[in-house]
N, CA, C and O atoms as CSV, one atom per row, in Angstrom:
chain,resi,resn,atom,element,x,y,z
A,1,UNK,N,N,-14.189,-6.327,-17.380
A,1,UNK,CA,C,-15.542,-5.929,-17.729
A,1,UNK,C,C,-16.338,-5.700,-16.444
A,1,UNK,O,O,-15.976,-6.136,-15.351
A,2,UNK,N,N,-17.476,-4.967,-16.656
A,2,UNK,CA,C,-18.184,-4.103,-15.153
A,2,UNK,C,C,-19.360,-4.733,-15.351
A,2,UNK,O,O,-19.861,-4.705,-16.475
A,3,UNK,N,N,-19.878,-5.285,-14.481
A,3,UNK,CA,C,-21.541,-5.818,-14.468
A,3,UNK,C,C,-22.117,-4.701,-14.108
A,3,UNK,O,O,-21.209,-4.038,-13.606
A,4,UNK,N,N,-23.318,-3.955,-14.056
A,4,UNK,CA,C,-24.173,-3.464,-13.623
A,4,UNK,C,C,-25.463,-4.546,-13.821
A,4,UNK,O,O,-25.689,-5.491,-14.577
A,5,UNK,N,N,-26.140,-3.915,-12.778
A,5,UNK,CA,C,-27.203,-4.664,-12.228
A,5,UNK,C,C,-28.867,-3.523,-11.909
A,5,UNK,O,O,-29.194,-3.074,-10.811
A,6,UNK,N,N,-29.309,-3.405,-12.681
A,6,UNK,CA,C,-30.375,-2.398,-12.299
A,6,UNK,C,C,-31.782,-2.649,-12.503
A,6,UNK,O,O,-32.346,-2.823,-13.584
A,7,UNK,N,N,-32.336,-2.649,-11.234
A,7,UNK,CA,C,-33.556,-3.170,-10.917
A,7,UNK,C,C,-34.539,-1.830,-10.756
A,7,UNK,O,O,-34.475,-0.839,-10.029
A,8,UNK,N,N,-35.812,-2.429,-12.144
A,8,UNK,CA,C,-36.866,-1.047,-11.874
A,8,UNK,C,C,-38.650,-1.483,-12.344
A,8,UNK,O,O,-39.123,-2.333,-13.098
A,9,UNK,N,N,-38.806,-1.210,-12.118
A,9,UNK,CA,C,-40.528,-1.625,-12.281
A,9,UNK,C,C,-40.652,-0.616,-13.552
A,9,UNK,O,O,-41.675,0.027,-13.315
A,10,UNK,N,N,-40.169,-0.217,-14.644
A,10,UNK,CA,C,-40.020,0.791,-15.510
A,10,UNK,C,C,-39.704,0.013,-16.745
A,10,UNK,O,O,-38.719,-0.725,-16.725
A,11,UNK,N,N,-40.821,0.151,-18.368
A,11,UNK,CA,C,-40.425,-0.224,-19.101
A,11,UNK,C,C,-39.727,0.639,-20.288
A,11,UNK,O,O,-40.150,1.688,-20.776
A,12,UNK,N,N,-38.437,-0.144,-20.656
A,12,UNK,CA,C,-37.820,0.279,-21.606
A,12,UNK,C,C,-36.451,-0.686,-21.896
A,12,UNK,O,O,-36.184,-1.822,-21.502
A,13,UNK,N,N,-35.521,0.490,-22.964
A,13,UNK,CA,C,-34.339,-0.712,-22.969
A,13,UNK,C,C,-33.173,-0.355,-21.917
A,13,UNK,O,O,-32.867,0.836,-21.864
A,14,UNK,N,N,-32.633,-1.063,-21.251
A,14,UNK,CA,C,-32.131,-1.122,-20.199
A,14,UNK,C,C,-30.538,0.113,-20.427
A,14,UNK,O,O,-30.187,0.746,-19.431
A,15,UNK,N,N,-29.987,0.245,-21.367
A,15,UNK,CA,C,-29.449,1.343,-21.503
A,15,UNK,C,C,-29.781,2.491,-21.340
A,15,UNK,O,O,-29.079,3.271,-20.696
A,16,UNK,N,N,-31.091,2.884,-21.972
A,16,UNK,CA,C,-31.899,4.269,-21.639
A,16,UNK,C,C,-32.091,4.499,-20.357
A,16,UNK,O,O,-31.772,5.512,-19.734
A,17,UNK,N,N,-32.745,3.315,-19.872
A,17,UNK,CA,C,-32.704,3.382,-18.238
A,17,UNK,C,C,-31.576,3.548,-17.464
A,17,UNK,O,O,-31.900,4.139,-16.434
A,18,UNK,N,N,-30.481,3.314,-17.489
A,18,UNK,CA,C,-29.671,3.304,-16.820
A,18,UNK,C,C,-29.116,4.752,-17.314
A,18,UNK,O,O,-28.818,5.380,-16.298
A,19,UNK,N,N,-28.967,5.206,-17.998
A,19,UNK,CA,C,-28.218,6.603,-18.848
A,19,UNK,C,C,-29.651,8.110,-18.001
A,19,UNK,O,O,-29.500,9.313,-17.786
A,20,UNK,N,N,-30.672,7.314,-17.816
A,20,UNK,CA,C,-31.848,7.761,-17.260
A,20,UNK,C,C,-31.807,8.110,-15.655
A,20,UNK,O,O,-32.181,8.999,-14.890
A,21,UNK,N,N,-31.133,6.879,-15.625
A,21,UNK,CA,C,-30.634,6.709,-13.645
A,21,UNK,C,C,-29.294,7.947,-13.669
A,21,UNK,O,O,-29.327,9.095,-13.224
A,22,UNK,N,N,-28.333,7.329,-14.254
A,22,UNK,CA,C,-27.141,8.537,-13.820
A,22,UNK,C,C,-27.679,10.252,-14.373
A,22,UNK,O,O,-27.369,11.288,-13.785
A,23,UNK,N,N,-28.461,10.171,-15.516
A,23,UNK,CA,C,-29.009,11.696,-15.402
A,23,UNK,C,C,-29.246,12.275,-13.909
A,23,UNK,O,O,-28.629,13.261,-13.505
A,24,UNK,N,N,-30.135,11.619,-13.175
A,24,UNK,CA,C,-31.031,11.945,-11.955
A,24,UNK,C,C,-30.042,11.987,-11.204
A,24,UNK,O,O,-29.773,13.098,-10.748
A,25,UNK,N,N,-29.179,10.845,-10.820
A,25,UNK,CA,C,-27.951,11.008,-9.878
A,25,UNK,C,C,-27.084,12.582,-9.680
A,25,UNK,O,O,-26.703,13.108,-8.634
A,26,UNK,N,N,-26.954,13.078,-11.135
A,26,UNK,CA,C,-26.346,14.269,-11.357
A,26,UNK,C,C,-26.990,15.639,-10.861
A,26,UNK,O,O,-26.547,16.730,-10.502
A,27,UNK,N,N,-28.301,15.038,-11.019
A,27,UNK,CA,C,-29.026,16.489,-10.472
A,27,UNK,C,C,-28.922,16.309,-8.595
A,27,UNK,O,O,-28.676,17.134,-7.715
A,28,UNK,N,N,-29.224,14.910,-8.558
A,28,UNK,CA,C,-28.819,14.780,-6.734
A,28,UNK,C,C,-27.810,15.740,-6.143
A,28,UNK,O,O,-27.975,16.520,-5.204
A,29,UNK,N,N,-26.473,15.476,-7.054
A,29,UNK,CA,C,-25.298,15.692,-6.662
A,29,UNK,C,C,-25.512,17.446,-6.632
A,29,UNK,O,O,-25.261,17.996,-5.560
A,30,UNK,N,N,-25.917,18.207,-7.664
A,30,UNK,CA,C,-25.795,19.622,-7.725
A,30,UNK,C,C,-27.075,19.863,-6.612
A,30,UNK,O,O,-27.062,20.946,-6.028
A,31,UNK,N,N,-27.878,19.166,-6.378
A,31,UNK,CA,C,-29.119,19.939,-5.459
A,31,UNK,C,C,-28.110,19.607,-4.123
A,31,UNK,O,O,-28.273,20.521,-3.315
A,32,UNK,N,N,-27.175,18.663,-3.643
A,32,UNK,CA,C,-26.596,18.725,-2.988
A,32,UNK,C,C,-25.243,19.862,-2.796
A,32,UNK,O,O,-25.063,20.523,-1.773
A,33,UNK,N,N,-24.471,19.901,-3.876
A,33,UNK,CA,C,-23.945,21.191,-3.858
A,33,UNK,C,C,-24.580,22.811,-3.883
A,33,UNK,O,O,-23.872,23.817,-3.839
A,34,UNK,N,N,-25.788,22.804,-3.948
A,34,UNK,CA,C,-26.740,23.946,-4.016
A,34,UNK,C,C,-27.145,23.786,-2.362
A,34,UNK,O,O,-27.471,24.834,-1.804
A,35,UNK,N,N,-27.143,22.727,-1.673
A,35,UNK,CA,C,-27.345,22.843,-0.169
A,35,UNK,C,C,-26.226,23.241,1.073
A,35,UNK,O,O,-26.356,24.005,2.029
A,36,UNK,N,N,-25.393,22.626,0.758
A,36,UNK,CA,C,-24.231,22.449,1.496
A,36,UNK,C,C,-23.110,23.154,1.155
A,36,UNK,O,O,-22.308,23.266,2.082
A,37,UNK,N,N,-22.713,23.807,-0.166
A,37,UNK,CA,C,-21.471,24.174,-0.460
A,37,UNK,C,C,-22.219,25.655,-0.702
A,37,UNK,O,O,-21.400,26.547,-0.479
A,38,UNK,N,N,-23.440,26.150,-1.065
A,38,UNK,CA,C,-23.807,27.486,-1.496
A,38,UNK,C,C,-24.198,27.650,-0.572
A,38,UNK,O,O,-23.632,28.706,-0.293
A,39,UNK,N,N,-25.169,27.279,0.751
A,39,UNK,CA,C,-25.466,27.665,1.586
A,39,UNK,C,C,-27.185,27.583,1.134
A,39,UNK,O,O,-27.770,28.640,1.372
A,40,UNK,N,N,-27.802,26.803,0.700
A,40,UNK,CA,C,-29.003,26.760,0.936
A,40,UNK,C,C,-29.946,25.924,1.791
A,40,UNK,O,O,-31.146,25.700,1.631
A,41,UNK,N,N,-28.685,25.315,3.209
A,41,UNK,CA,C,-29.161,24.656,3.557
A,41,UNK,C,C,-29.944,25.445,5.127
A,41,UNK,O,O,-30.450,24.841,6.072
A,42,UNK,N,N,-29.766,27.277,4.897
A,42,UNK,CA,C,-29.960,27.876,5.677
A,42,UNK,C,C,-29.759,29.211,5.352
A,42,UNK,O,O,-28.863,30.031,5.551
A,43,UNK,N,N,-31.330,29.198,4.546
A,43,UNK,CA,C,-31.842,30.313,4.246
A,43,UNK,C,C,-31.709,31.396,5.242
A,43,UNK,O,O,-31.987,31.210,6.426
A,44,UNK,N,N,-31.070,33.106,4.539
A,44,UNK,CA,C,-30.879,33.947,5.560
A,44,UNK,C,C,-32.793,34.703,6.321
A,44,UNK,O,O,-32.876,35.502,7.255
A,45,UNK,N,N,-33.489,34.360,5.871
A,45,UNK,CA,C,-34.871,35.414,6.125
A,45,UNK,C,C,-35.921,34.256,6.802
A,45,UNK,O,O,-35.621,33.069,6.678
A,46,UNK,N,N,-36.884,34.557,7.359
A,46,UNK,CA,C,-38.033,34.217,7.709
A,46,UNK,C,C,-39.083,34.552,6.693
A,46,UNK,O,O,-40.254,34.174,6.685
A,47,UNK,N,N,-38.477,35.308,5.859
A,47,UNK,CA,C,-39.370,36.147,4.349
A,47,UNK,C,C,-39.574,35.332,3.454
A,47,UNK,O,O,-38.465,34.813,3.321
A,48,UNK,N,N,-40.522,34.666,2.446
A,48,UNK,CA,C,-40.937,34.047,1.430
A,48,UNK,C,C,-39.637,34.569,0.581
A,48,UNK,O,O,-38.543,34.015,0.479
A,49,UNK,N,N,-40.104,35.851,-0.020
A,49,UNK,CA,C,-39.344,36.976,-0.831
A,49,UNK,C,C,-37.841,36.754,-0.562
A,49,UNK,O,O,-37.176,36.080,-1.349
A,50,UNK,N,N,-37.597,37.004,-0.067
A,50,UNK,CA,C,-35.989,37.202,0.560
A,50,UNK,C,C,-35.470,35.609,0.464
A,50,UNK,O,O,-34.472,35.384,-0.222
A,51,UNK,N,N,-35.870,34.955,0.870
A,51,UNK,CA,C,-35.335,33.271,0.804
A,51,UNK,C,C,-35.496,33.407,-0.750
A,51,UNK,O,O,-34.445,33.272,-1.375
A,52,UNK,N,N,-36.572,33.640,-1.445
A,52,UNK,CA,C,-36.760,33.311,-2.771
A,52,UNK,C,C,-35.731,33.967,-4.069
A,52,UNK,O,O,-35.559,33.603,-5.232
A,53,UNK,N,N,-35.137,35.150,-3.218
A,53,UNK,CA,C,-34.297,35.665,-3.655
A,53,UNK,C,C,-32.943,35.358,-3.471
A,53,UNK,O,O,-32.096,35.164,-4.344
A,54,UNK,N,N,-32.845,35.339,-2.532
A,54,UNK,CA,C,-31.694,34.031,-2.089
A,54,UNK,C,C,-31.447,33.355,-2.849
A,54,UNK,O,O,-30.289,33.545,-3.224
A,55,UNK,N,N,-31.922,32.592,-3.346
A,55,UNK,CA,C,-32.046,31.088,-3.915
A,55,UNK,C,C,-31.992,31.694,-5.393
A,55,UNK,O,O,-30.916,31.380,-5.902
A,56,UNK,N,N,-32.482,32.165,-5.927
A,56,UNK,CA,C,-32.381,32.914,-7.047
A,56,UNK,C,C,-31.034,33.402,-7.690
A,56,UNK,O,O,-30.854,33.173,-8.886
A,57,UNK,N,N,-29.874,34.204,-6.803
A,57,UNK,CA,C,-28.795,34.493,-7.229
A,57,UNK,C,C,-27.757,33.920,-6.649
A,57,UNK,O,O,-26.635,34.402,-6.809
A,58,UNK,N,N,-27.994,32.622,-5.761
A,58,UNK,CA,C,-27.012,31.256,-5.669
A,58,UNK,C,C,-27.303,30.717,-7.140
A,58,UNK,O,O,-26.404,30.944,-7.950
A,59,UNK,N,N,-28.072,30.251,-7.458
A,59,UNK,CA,C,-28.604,29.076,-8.858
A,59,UNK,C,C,-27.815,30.283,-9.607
A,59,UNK,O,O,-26.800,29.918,-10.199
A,60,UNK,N,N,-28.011,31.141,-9.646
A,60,UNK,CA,C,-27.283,31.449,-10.754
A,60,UNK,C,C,-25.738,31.970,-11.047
A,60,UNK,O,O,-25.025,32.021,-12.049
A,61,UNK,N,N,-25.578,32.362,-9.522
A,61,UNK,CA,C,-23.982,32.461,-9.289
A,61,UNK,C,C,-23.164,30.773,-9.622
A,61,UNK,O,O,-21.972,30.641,-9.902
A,62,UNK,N,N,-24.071,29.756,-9.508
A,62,UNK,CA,C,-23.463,28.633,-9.173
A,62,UNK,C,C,-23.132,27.840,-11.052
A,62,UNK,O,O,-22.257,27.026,-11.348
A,63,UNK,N,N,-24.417,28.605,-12.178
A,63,UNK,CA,C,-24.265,28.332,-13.279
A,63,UNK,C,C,-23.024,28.360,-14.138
A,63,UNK,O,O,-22.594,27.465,-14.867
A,64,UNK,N,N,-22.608,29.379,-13.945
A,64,UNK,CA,C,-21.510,29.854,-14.573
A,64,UNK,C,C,-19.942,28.644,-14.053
A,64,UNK,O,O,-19.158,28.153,-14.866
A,65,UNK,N,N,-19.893,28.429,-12.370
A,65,UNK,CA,C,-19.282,27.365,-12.224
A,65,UNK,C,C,-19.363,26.525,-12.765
A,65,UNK,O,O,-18.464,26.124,-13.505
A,66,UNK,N,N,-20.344,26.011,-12.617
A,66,UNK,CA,C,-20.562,24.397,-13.702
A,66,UNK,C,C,-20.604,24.600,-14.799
A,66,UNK,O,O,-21.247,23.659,-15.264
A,67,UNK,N,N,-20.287,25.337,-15.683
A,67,UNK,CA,C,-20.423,25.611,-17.067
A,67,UNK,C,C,-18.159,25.333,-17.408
A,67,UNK,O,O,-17.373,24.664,-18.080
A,68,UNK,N,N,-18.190,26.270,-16.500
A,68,UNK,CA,C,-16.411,26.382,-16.341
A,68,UNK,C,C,-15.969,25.304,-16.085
A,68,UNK,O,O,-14.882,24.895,-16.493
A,69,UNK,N,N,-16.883,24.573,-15.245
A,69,UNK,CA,C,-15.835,23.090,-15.064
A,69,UNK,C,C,-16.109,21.875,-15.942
A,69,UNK,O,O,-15.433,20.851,-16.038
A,70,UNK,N,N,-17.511,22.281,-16.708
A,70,UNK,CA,C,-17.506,20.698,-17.870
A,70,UNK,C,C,-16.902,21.324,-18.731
A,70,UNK,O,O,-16.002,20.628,-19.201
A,71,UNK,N,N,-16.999,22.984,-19.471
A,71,UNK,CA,C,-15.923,22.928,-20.584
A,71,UNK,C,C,-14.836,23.034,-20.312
A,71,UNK,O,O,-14.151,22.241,-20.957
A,72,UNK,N,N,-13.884,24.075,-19.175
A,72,UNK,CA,C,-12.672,24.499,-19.358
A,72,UNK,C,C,-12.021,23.286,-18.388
A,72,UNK,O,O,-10.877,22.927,-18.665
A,73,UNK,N,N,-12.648,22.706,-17.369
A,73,UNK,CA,C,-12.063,21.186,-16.777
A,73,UNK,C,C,-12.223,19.906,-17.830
A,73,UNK,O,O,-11.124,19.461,-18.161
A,74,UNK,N,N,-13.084,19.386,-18.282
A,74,UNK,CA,C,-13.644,18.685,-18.913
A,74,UNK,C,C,-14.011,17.387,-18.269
A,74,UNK,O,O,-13.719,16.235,-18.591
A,75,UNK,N,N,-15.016,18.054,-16.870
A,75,UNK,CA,C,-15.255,17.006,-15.480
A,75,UNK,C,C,-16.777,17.521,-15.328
A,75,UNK,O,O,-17.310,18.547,-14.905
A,76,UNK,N,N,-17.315,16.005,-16.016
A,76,UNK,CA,C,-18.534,16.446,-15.582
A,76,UNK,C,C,-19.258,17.206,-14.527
A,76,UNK,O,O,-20.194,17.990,-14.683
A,77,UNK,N,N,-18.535,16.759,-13.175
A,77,UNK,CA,C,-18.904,17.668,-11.874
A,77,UNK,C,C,-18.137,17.281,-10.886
A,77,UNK,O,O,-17.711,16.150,-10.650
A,78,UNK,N,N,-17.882,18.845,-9.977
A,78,UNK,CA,C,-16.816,19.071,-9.578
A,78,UNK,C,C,-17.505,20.071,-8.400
A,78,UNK,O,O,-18.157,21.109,-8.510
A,79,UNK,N,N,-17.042,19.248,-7.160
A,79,UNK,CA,C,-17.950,19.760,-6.157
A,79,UNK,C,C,-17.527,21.436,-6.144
A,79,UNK,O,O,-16.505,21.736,-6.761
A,80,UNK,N,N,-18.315,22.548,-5.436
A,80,UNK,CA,C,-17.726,23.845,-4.922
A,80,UNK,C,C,-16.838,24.282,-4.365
A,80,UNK,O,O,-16.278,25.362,-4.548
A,81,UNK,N,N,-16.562,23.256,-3.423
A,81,UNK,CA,C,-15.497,23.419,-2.438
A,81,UNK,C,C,-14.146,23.165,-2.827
A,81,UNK,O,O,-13.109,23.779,-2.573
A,82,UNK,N,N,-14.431,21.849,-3.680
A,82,UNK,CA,C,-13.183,21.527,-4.878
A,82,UNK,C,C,-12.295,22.164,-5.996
A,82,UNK,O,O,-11.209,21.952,-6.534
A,83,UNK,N,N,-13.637,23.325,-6.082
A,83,UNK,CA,C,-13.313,23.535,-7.131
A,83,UNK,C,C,-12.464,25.793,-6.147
A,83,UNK,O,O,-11.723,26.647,-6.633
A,84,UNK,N,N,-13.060,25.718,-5.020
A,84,UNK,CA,C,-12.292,26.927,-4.359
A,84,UNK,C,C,-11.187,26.258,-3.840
A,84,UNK,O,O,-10.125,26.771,-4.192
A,85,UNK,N,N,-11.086,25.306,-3.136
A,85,UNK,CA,C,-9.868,24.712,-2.622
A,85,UNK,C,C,-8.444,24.555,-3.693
A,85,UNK,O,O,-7.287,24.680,-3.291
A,86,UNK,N,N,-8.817,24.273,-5.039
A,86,UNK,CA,C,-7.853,24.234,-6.015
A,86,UNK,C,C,-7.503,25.568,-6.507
A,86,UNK,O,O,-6.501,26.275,-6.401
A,87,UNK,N,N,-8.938,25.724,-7.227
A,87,UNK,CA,C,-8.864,27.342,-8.268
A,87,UNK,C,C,-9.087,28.384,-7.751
A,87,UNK,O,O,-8.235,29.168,-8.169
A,88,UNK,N,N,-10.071,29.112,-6.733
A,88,UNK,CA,C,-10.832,30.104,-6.677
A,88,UNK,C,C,-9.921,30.693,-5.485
A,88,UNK,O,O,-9.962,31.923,-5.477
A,89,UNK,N,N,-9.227,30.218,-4.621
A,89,UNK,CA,C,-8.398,30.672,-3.542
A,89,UNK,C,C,-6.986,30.867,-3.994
A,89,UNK,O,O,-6.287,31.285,-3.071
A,90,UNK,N,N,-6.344,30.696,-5.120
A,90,UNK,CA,C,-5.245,30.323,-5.381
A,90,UNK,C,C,-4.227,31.365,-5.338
A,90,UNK,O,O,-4.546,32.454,-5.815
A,91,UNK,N,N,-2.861,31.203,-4.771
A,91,UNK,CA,C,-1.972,32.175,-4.798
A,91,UNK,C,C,-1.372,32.348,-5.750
A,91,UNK,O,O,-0.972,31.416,-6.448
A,92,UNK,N,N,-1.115,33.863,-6.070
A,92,UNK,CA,C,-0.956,34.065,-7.346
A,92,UNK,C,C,-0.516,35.880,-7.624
A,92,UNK,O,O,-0.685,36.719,-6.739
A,93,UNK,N,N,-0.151,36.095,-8.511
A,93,UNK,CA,C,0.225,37.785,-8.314
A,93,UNK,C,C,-0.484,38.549,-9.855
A,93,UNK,O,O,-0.711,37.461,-10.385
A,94,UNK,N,N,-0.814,39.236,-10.565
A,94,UNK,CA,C,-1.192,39.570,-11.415
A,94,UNK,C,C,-0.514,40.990,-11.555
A,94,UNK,O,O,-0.453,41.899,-10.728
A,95,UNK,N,N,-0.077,40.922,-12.700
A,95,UNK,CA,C,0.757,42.474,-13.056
A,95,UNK,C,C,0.475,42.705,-14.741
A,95,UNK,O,O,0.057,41.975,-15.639
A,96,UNK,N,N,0.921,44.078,-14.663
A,96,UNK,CA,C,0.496,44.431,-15.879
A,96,UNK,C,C,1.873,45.313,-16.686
A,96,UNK,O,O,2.795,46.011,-16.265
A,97,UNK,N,N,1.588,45.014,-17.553
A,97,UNK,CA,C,2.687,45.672,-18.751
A,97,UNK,C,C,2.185,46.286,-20.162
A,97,UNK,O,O,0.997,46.389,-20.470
A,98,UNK,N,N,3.036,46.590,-20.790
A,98,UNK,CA,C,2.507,47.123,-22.152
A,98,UNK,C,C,1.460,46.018,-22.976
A,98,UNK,O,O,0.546,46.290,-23.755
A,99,UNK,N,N,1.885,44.838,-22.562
A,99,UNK,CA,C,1.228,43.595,-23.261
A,99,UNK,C,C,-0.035,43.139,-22.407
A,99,UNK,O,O,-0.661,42.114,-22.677
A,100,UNK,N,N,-0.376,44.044,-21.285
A,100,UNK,CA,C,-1.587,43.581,-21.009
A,100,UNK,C,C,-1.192,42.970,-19.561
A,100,UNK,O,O,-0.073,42.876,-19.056
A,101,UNK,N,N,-2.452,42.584,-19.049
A,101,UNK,CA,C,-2.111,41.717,-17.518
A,101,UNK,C,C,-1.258,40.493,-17.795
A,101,UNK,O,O,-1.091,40.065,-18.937
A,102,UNK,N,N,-0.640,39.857,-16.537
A,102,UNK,CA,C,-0.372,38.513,-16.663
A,102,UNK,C,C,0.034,38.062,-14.961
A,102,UNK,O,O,0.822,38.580,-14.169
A,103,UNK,N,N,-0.944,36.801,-14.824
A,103,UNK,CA,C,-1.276,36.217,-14.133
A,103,UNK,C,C,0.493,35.363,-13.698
A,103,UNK,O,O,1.072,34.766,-14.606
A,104,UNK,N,N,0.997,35.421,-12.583
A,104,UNK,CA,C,1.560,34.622,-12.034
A,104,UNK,C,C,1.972,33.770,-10.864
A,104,UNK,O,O,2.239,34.073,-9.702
A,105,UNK,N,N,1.942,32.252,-11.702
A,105,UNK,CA,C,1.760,31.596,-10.082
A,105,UNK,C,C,2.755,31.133,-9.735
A,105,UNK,O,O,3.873,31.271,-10.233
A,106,UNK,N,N,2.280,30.256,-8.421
A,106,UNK,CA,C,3.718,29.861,-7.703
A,106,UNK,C,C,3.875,28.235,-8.810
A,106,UNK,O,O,3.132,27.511,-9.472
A,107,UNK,N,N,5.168,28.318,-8.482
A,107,UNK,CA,C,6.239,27.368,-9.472
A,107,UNK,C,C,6.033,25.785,-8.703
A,107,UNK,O,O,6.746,24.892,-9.162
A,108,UNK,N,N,5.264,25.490,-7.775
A,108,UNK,CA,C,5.267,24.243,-7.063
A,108,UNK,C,C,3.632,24.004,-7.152
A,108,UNK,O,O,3.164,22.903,-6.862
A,109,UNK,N,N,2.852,25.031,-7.542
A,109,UNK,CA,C,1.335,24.547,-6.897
A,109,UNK,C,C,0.946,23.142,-8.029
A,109,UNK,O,O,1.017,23.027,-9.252
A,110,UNK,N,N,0.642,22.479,-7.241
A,110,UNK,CA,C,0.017,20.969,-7.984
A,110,UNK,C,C,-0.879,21.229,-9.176
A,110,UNK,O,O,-0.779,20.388,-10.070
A,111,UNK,N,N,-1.973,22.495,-9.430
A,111,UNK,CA,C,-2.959,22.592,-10.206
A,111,UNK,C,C,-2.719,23.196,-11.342
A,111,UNK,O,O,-3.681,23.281,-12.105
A,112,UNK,N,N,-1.223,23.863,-11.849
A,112,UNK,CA,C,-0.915,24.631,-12.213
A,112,UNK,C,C,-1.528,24.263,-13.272
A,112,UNK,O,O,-2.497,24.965,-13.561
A,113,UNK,N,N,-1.141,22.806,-14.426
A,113,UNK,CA,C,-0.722,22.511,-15.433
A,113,UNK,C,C,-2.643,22.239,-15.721
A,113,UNK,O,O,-3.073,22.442,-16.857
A,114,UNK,N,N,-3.283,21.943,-14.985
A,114,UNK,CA,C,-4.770,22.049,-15.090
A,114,UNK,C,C,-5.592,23.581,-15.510
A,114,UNK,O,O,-6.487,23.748,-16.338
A,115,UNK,N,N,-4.959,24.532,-14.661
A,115,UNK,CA,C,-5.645,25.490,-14.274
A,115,UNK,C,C,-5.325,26.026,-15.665
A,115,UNK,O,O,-6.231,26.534,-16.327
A,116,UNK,N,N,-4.011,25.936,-16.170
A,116,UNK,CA,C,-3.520,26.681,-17.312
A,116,UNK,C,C,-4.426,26.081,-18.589
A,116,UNK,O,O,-4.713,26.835,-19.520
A,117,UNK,N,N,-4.852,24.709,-18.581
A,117,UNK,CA,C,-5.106,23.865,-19.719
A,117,UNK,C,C,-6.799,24.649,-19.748
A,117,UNK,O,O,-7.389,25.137,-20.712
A,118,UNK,N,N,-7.148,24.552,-18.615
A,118,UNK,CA,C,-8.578,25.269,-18.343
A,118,UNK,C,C,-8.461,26.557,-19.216
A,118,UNK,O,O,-8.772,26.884,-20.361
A,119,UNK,N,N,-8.080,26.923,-18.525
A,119,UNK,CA,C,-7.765,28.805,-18.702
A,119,UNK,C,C,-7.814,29.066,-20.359
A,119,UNK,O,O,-8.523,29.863,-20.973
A,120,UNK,N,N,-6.756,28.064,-20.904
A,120,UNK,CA,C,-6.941,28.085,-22.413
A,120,UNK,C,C,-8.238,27.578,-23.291
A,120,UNK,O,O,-8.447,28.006,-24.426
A,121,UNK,N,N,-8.952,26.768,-22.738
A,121,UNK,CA,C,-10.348,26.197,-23.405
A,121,UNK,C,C,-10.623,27.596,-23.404
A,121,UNK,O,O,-10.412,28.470,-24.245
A,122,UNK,N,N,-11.214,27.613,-22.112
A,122,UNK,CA,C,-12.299,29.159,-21.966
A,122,UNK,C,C,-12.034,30.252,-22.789
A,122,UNK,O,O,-12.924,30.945,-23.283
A,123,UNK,N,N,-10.822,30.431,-22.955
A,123,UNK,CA,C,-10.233,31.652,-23.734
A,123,UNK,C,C,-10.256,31.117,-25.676
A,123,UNK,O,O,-10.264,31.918,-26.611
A,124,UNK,N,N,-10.261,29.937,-25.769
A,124,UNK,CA,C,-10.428,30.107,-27.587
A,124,UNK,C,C,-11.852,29.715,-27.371
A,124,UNK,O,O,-12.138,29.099,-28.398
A,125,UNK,N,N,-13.270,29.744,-26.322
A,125,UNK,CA,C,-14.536,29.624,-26.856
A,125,UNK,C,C,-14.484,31.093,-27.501
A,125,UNK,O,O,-13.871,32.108,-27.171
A,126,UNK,N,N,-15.607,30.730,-28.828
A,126,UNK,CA,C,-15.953,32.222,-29.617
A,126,UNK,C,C,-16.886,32.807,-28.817
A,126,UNK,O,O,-17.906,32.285,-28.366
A,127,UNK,N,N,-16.520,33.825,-28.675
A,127,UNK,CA,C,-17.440,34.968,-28.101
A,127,UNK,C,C,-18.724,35.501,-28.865
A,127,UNK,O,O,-18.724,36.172,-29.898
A,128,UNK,N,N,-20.105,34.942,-27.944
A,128,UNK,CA,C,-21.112,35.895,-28.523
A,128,UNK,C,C,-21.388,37.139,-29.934
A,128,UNK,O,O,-20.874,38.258,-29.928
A,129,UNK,N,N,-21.864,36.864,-30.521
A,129,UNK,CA,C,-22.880,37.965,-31.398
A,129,UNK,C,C,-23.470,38.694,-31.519
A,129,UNK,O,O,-23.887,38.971,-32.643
């Protein structure tokens, strides 16, 4: 069994609070991956505009990641770098036939049996209306 211990000048019941604490932790973690792994820790402009734009199509290039890795991983969060170092760099050949493309990888890579399990979530979500 795990003790936690959480000290707050905040009233409520101590579950909420704590379920309250790791919410906030989570956003830490992505404003930290929004600094360091997207590059916002060095805005390209001296421009209001241009930084603001910046920042604008990181947050949203970065959505779609985290969307891919709590459903098709099923990991709450999964740094950027983690997630190019495994998936986004991966060697691999793609060819096509009468049946359509098909993706093939190498027969030793460690992520395979993940990447594939992923690959299949994403592919039976129902598609839009």
């Amino acid at each position: 069994m795990q003790l936690s211990r959480l000290i707050t000048d905040r009233d409520g019941d101590t579950l909420e609070l704590e379920a309250d604490h790791r919410r906030h932790a989570e956003i830490e973690n992505a404003i930290r991956t929004l600094k360091y792994a997207v590059g916002l820790n060095h805005l390209p402009s001296g421009r209001f505009a241009a930084n603001a734009t910046w920042l604008a199509v990181r947050v949203i290039a970065r959505n779609p990641v985290r969307w891919a890795t709590r459903i098709g991983l099923g990991e709450p969060m999964a740094t950027t770098k983690t997630l190019w170092r495994r998936f986004f760099s991966l060697a691999g050949r793609i060819t096509s036939s009468a049946r359509g493309l098909s993706l093939h990888l190498l027969h030793n890579w460690p992520w395979q049996n993940q990447f594939s399990s992923a690959l299949a979530r994403l592919r039976a979500l129902p598609l839009p209306s």
